[in-house]
N, C-alpha and C positions, 0 to 999 in steps of 0.2 A: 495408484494403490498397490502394483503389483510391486514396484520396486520397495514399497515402503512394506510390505510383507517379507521380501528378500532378505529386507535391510534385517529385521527383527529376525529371520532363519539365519541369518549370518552370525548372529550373537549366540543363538543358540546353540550352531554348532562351536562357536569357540569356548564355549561352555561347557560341552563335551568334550571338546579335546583334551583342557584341561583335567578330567576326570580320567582319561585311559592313560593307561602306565606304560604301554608300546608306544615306542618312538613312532613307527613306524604310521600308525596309525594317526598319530596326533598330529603327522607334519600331512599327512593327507588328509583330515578333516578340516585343518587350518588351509590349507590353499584352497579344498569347495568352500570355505566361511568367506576367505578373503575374496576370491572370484566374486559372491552373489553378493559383498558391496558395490562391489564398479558400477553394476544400473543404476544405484540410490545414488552416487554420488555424481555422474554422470547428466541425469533427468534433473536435477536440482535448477533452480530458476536460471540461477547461474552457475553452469561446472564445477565442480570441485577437482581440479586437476590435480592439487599437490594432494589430494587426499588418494586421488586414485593413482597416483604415480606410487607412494607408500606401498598402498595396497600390492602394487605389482612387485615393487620389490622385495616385498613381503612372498608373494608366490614363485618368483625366482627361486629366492633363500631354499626355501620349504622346499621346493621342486629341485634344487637340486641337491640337498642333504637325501631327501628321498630318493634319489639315485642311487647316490652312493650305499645307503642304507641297504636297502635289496641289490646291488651287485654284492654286498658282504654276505647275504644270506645263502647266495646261488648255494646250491648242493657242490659240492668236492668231491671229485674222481678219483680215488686215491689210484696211485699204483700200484702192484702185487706187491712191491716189497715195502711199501708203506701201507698195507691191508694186511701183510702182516704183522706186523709192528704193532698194530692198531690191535687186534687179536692176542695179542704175547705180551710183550714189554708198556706199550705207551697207549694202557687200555684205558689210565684217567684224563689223557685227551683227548678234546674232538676232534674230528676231521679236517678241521680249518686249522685251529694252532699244528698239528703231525704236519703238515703243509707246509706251513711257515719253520717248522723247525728242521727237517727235511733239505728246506732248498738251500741254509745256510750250514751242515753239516759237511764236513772234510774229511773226504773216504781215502783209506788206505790198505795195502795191503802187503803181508809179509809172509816168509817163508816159515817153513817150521822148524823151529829153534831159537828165532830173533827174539826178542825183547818188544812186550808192548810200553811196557813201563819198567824202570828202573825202580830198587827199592834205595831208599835215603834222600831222592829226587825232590824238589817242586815241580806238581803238576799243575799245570795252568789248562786244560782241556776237560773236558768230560768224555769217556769213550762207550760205544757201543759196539758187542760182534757184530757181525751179521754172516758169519759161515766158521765154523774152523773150530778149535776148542783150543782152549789157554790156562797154564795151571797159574797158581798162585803160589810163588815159593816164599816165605821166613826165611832168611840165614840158611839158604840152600835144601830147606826142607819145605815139600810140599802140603800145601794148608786148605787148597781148593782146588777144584774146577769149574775152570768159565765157559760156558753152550752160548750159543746163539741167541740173541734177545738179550744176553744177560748185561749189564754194566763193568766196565772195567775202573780201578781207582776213584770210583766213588769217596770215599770216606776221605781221602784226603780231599779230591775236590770239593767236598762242604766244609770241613775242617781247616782248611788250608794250610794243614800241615804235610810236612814230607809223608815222602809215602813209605808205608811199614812193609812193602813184600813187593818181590818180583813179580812180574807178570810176563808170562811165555809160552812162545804159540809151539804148541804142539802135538799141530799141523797147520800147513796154510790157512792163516788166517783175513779173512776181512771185517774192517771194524770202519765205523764212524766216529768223528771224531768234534766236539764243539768248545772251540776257542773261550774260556771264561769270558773275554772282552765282548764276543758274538752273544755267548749270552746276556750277561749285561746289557747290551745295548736292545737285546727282545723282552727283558725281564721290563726296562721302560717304558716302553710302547706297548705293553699288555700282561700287567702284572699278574691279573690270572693264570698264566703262562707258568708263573716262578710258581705259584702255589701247585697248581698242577703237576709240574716235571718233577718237585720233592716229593709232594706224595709218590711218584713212580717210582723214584730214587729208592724211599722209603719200602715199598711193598716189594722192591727188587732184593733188596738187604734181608727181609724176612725170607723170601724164600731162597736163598744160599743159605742162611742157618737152617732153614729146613730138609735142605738138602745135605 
């Protein structure tokens, strides 16, 4: 009688899994439902082995998506210079994407006077300061200044066109730096990611014309 109570809680939690919208949740309701078949199918006059074979691998599956699940959620430690990042520049990502975009960024650093970017160039990169300041010269005349936090050659990087003005450190600058192909290949594997870094992109560009 007990197992045949089981059996019937076993339906009814896959009945509620069905109903909650957390992954999380529904692959661990589903493995207590699948577990409390094995006594029904077990006590039966005769075993039901391939049914509880199912059942199990049914609770592997679940068990181990649910791993993976809550390892994605652990909290992120950012580092100082990705806490500030996260504070300044790249405040419409989480903690987890600033992570991921972080460990494939390409830091550089130059003197004061160098060139971050040529103007009439293809730029294939996306850049970020992170110390130093950079003017924006037109045809030899100066059009901006770039701080810390701010984006370098944006507009061409979404545009994909040459770039319309110099960009030049002056003073030692460090900047990061993200390969269009690098993005690309994050923009697939987590397209939130691309919506997110243009809105950045976007809210960066507002505030240089406001400045």
């Amino acid at each position: 009688m007990l197992t045949v109570a089981l059996f019937f809680f076993a339906n009814i939690l896959f009945c509620l899994a069905y109903m909650v919208r957390d992954m999380a949740y529904l692959r661990a309701i589903t493995i207590l439902a699948a577990s409390s078949t094995l006594p029904y199918f077990y006590f039966q006059a005769t075993p039901l082995y391939s049914a509880m074979v199912w059942q199990v691998a049914f609770i592997v599956i679940n068990a181990f998506n649910l791993t993976v699940l809550l390892l994605q959620r652990r909290p992120v430690k950012l580092s100082d210079e990705e806490q500030w990042l996260k504070h300044t520049t790249l405040r419409l990502l989480k903690p987890r994407k600033i992570r991921r975009l972080m460990q494939r960024a390409e830091r550089y650093e130059v003197p004061s006077g160098e060139h971050l970017i040529h103007q009439g160039h293809e730029l294939n990169a996306l850049l970020l300061l992170l110390s130093g300041e950079a003017s924006v010269k037109a045809d030899g005349q100066r059009r901006a200044m770039l701080q810390p936090g701010d984006f370098a050659g944006e507009m061409s990087f979404i545009s994909g066109k040459l770039t319309s003005a110099d960009v030049v450190a002056e003073a030692p600058v460090r900047y990061i730096a993200w390969p269009t192909s690098t993005l690309e290949r994050l923009y697939q594997r987590d397209p939130e990611l691309k919506d997110a870094l243009q809105g950045t992109i976007g809210m960066d560009m507002a505030n240089k014309l406001t400045r």
